[in-house]
C-alpha positions in Angstrom: 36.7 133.5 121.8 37.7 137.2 122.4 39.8 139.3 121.2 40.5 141.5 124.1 42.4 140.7 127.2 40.7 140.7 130.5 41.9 142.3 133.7 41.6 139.8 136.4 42.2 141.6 139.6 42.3 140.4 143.3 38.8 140.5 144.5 39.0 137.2 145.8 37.5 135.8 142.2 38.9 132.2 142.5 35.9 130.0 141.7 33.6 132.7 140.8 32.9 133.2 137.0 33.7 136.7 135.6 30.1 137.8 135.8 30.2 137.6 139.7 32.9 140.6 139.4 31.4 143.9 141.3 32.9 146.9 141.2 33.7 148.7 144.5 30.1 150.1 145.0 29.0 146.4 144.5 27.6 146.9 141.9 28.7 144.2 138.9 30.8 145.5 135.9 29.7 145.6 132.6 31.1 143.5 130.2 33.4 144.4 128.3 32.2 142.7 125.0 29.0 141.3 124.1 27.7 138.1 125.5 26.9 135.3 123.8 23.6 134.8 123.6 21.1 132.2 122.2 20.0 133.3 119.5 16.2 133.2 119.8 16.7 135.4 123.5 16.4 139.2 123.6 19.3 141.1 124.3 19.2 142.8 127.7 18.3 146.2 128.3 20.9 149.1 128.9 21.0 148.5 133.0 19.6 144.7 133.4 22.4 142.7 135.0 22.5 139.3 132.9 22.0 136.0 135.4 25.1 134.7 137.1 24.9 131.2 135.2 27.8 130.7 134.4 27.5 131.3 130.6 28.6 134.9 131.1 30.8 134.7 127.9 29.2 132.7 126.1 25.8 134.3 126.3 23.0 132.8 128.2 22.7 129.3 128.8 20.2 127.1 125.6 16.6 127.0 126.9 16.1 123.7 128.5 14.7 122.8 124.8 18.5 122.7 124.1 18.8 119.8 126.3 15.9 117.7 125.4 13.0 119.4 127.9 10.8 121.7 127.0 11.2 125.2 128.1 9.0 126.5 130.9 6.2 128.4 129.3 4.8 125.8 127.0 6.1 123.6 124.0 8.4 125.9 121.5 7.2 125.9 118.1 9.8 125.4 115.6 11.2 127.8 114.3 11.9 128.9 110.0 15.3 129.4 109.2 17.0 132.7 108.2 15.6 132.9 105.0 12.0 133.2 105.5 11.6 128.9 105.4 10.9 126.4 107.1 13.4 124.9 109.3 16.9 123.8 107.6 18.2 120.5 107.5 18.7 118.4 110.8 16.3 121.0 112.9 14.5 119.1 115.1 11.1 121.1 116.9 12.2 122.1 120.6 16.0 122.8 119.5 17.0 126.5 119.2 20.2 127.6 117.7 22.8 129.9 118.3 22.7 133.5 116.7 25.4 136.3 116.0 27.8 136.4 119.0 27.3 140.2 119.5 23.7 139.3 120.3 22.6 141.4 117.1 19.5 139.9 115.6 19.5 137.6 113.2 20.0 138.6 109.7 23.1 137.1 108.1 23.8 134.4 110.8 23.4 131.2 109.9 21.8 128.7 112.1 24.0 126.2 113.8 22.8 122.9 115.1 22.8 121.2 118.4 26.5 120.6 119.2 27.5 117.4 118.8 28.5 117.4 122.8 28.4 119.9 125.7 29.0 123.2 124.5 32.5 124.6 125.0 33.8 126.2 128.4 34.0 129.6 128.6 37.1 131.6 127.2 39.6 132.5 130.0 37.2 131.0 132.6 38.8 131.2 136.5 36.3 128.8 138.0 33.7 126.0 137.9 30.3 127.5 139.2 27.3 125.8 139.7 26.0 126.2 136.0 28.8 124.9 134.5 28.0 120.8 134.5 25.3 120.2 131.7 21.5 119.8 133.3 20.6 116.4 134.4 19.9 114.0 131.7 22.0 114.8 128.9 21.5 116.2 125.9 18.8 113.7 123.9 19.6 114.8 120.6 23.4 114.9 120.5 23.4 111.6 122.5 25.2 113.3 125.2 24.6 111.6 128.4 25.3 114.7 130.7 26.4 114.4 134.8 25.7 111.1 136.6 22.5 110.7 138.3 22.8 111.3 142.1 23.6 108.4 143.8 25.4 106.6 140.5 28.5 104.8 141.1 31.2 103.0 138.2 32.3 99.6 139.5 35.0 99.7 141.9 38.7 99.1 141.1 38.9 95.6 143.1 36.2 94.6 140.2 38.0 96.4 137.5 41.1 94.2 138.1 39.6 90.6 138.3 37.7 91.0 135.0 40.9 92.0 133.4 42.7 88.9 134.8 39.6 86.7 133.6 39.7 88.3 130.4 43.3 88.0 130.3 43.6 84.1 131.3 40.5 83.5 128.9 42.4 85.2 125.7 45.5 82.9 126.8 43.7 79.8 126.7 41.7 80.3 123.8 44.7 81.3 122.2 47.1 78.3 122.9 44.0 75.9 122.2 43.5 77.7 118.5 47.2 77.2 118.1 47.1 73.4 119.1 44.1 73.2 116.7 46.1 74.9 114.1 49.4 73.0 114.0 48.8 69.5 115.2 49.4 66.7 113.4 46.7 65.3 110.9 46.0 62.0 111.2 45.3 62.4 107.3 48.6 63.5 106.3 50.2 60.2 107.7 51.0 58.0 104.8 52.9 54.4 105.9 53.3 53.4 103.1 55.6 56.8 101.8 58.9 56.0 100.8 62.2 57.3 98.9 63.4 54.2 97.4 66.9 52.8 97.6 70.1 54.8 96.6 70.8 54.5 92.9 73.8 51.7 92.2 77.2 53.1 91.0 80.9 52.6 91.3 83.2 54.6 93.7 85.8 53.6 91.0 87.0 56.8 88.7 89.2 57.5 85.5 92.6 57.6 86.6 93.5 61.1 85.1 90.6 62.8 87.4 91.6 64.2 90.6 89.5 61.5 92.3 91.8 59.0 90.5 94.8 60.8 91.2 94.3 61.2 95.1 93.5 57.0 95.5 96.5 56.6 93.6 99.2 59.4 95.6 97.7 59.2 98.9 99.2 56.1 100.2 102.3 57.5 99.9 101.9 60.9 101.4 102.4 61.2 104.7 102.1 63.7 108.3 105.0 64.5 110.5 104.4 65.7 113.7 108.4 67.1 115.3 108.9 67.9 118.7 112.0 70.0 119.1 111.5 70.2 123.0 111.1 74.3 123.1 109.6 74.6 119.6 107.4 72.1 117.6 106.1 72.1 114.2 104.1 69.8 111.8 103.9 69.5 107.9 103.9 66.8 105.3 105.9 64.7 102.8 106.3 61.7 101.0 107.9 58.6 99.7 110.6 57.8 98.0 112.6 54.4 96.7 114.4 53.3 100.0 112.0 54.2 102.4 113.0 57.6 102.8 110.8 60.7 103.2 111.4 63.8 101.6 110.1 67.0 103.3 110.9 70.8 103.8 113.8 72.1 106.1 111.8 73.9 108.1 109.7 71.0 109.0 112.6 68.9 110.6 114.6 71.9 111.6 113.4 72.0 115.2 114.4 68.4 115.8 118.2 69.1 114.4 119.7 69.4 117.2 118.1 65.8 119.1 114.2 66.2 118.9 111.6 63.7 117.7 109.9 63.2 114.9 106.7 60.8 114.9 105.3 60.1 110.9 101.7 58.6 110.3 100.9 57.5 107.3 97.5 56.9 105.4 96.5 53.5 107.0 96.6 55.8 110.3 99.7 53.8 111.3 102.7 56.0 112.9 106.2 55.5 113.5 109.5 57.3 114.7 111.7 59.0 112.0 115.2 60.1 111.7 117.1 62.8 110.0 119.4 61.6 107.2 120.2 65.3 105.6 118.6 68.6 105.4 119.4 71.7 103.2 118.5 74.9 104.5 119.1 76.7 100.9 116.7 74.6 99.0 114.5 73.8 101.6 114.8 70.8 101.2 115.0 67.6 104.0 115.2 63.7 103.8 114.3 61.3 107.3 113.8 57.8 107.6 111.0 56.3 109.1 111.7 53.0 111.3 108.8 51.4 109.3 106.8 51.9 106.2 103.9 49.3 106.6 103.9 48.6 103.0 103.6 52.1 101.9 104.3 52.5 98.1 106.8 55.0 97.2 105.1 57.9 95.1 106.7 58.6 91.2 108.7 61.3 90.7 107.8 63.2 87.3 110.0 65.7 85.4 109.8 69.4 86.1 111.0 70.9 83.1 108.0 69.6 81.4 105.8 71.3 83.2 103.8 74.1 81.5 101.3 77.0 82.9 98.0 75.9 82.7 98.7 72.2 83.7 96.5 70.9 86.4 97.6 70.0 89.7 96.8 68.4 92.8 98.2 69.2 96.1 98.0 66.2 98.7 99.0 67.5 102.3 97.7 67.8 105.8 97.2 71.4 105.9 96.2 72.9 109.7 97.0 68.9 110.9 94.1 67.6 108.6 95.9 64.7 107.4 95.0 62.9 103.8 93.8 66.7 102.0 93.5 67.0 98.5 93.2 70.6 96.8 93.4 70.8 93.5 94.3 73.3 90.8 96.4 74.5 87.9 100.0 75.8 87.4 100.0 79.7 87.8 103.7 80.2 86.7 107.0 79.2 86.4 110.6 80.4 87.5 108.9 82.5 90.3 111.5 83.9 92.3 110.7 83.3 96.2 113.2 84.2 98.9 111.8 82.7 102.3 113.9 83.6 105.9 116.2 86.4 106.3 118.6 87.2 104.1 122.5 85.6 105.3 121.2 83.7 107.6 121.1 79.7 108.3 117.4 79.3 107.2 117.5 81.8 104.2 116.2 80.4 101.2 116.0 81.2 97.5 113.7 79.3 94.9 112.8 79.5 91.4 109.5 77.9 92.1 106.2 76.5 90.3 103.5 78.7 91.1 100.3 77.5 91.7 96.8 78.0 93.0 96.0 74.6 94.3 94.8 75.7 98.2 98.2 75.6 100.4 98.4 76.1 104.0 100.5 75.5 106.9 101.0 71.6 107.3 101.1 71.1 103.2 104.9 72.4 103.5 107.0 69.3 102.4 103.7 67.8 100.9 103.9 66.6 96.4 102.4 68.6 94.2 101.4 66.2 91.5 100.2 66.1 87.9 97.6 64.8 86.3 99.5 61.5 86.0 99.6 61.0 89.8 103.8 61.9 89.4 105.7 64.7 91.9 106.6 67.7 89.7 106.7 69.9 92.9 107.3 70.1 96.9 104.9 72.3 98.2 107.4 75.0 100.4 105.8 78.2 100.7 102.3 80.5 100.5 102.2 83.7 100.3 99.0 86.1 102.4 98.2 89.3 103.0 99.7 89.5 106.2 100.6 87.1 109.4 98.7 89.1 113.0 101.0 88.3 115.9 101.2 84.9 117.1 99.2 83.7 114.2 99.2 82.2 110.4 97.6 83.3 107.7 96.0 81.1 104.9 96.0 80.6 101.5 95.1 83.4 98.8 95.5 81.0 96.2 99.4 81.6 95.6 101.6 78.6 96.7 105.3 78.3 96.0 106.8 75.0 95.3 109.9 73.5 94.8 110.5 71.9 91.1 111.1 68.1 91.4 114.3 67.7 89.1 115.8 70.1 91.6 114.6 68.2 94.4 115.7 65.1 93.4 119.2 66.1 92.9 119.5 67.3 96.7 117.7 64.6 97.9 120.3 62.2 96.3 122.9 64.3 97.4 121.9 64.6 101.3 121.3 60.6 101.1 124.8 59.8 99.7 126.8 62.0 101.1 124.6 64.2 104.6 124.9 67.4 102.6 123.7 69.2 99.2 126.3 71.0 96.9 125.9 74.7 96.4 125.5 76.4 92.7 127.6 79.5 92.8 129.4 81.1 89.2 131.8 82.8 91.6 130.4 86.9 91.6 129.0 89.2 94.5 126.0 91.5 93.7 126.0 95.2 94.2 122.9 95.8 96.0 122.6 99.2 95.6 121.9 99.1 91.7 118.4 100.5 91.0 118.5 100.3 87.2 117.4 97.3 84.8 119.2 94.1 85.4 121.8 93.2 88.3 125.4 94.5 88.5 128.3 92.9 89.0 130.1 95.0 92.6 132.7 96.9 91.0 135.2 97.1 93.6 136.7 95.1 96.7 134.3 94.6 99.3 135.0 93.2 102.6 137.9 91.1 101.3 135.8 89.6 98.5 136.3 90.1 94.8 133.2 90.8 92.6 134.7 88.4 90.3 136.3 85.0 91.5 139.5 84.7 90.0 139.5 81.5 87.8 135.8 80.9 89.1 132.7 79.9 86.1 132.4 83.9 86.0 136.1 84.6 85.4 136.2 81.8 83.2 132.9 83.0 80.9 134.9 86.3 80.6 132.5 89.0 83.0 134.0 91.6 84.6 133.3 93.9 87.8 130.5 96.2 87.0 129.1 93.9 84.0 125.1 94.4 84.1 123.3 90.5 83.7 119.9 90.9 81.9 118.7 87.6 80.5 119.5 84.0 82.0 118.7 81.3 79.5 116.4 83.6 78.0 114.7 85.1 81.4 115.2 88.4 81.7 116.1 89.1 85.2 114.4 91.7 87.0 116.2 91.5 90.5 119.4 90.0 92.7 116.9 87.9 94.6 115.7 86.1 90.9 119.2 85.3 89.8 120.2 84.1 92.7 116.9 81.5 92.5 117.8 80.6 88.9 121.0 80.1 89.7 121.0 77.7 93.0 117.9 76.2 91.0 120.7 74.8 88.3 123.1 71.5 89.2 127.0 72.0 89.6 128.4 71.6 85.8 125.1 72.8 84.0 125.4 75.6 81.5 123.7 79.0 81.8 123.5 81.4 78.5 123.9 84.6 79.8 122.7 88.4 78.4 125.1 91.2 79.9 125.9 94.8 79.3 129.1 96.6 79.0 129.7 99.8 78.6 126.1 100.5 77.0 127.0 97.1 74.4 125.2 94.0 74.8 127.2 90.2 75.0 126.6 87.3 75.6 128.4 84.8 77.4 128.1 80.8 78.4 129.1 79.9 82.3 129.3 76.7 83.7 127.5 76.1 87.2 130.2 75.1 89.6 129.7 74.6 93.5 131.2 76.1 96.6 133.3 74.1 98.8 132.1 71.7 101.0 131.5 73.2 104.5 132.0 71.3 107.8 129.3 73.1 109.2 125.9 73.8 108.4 126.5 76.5 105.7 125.4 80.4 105.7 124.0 81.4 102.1 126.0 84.1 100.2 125.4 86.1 97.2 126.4 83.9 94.4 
């Protein structure tokens, strides 16, 4: 390496090394720093142009003993290294190092070996001349093979190419016959005789208080609706009842109202055409008459007011139109006020519901919820999810809504016996703007309407406009929508102990449950 910069100016240089420079007498420049030379070669007199070798900056080329020939002149003793000895490690007779790059003699130097290949090009070299390849041969003692012999040539490409492929297709096949070898079958591990046995004996027969027992025994009398409205259609479930009559949700049947069909199947698979006898879009609640029954059973009604939280359940439905499914689970709560459809409107309804987490999804609506005695304490109405994307349904989050039996029952008797279902009312309208604890009684005229009905169960109990209702039969009532659900939850002539404020005193007051008047049209909920 150097550490100055050289001038290369245009004299025509290309392929020429920087000792074939001549200045304009022709005469070639000195150099402008040493040469490197080998170290056992005298440095050239002041005056003696150095050969034009091509090792101009490197000093002069190894003797040929460098590249396994003996110089001209004789064999070349070897040489003792810089201290006086005989020659270091790894000197071989013949080889002759390199000494101080300034071509000083040697004194501190130390001796280098044969390079382990062809010495390096020169530094800032502008050409290939003649002396640049190695000599013929190679260099013997590095193992460095050196330039071709004349007249050498490699194998052509042509060649090149077809031994790949050979060696290519042979590596395949040796390949996909040591995978063969590797995973075929052994004849050894072949046993004919191997076998698992028979399936252990057993019964398919269960207690009748497990879920197992529960399901054979309510199944038969559950069954699918399938209603065809003509621009809408819907599905859900129901069941049995003494007469032959079906009880399901409202808002199953609903579409058919106004002359669609309804088709029920029923567990043996069987299916038959159904009528509707009576619906009631406040509870819910629906009754329809198949034209057969093939035998069903009717299912047992049970009693809903003994029903605790922690009783378990089982909800029989066809959920998604999977008819015959059981889900089982445990009463979550109790009185749970659930307001399903718009408010004032034909299909709004209000229900002080059993709460459960038995699974419930679209197509259980109308289905029993049943205890562990196989009897209806419940008609599974409504879920509630996280959110409904456009144009679909969401499922269950384990929170389903349904309706308590003894309430059912009454409506279902009602809307048999007579087409329609009597409406709880005590006969007060609800100011709706009321943020504090409790519910208000409206404390002025609205619309026409009192906020107490004169002579109605209100009036009669003694509450006034702008009374505040806390506790109903010991609930304490959070909201309009909950004492509305308690209220239409109760039968016409039931009595409700009620907690009210006046004037910052607490009363309390017994109402009786009475019932609107009979519409002749379906009717449109109202406060009660």
């Amino acid at each position: 390496m150097t550490d100055e910069t050289r001038t290369r100016e245009a004299h025509g240089a290309e392929g020429r090394t920087p000792s074939d420079f001549t200045d304009d007498r022709g005469q070639a420049s000195e150099p402008s720093r040493p040469d490197f030379l080998p170290a056992e070669e005298a440095v050239p007199s002041h005056g003696e142009q150095p050969r034009d070798d091509g090792w101009s900056q490197l000093g002069g080329p190894p003797g040929r003993g460098r590249w396994g020939q003996a110089p001209q002149g004789g064999p070349q003793q070897p040489r003792p290294d810089d201290r006086g000895g005989q020659p270091g490690p790894g000197a071989h007779p013949g080889e002759s190092g390199w000494g101080d790059p300034s071509g000083r003699a040697r004194q501190d130097t130390a001796v280098f070996g044969p390079p382990a290949g062809p010495p390096p090009p020169p530094s800032q070299a502008f050409g290939m001349g003649p002396g640049w390849a190695p000599p013929p041969g190679g260099y013997a003692g590095a193992g460095y093979a050196g330039a071709a012999a004349p007249g050498r040539r490699g194998p052509r490409t042509s060649t090149l190419v077809v031994l790949a492929v050979v060696i290519a297709l042979l590596a395949s096949t040796l390949g996909s016959v040591g995978t063969y070898l590797l995973t075929r079958p052994s004849v050894s591990d072949r046993d004919p005789s191997f076998t698992l046995g028979k399936a252990p004996t057993g019964s398919n027969s269960r207690p009748p208080d497990s879920i197992a027992g529960v399901a054979a025994k309510v199944l038969p009398s559950v069954v699918s609706l399938a209603v065809d409205g003509g621009t809408s259609a819907s599905t859900g479930s129901g069941f049995l009842i003494k007469g032959g009559y079906v009880v399901t949700n409202n808002h199953v049947v609903a579409a058919a109202a106004p002359g669609g069909e309804i088709q029920i199947q029923f567990s043996n698979r069987k299916s038959t055409s159904a009528r509707i006898i009576g619906r009631d879009p406040e509870s819910d609640l629906a009754v329809v008459k198949p034209e057969e029954t093939f035998g069903a059973p009717e299912i047992s009604l049970g009693n809903s007011d003994n029903v605790v939280v922690g009783d378990p359940v089982v909800a029989i439905g066809s959920p998604l139109g999977l008819v015959g499914t059981v889900t089982s689970g445990i009463v979550s709560s109790l009185n749970r006020p659930v307001q399903a459809g718009e408010e004032n409107s034909s299909d709004t309804t209000w229900l002080s519901a059993i709460q459960t987490d038995a699974a419930i999804n679209p197509g259980n609506s109308g289905g029993p919820l049943v205890n562990a005695n196989g009897e209806v304490i419940g008609v599974n109405s409504a879920i509630a999810t996280l959110g409904r994307s456009a144009g679909g349904q969401s499922g269950s989050i384990g929170l389903g809504f349904a309706i308590p039996v003894n309430h059912a029952r009454r409506i279902a008797e009602e809307l048999v016996t007579t087409g329609v279902a009597k409406k709880s009312r005590i006969g007060i309208t609800i100011d709706q703007t009321y943020q504090g604890a409790g519910v208000r009684i409206d404390s002025e005229v609205k619309q026409g309407t009192r906020p107490v009905e004169p002579d109605g169960p209100a009036d009669k109990a003694g509450l006034k406009p702008g009374d505040v209702i806390l506790e109903v039969n010991g609930t304490v009532v959070q909201d309009s929508t909950e004492l509305i659900a308690l209220i239409r939850n109760k039968a016409p002539g039931e009595k409700l102990s009620i907690k009210f404020q006046r004037g910052g005193q607490e009363k309390t007051a017994t109402v009786t449950v009475g019932a609107a008047a009979q519409p002749t049209s379906t009717p449109t909920p109202r406060p009660s």
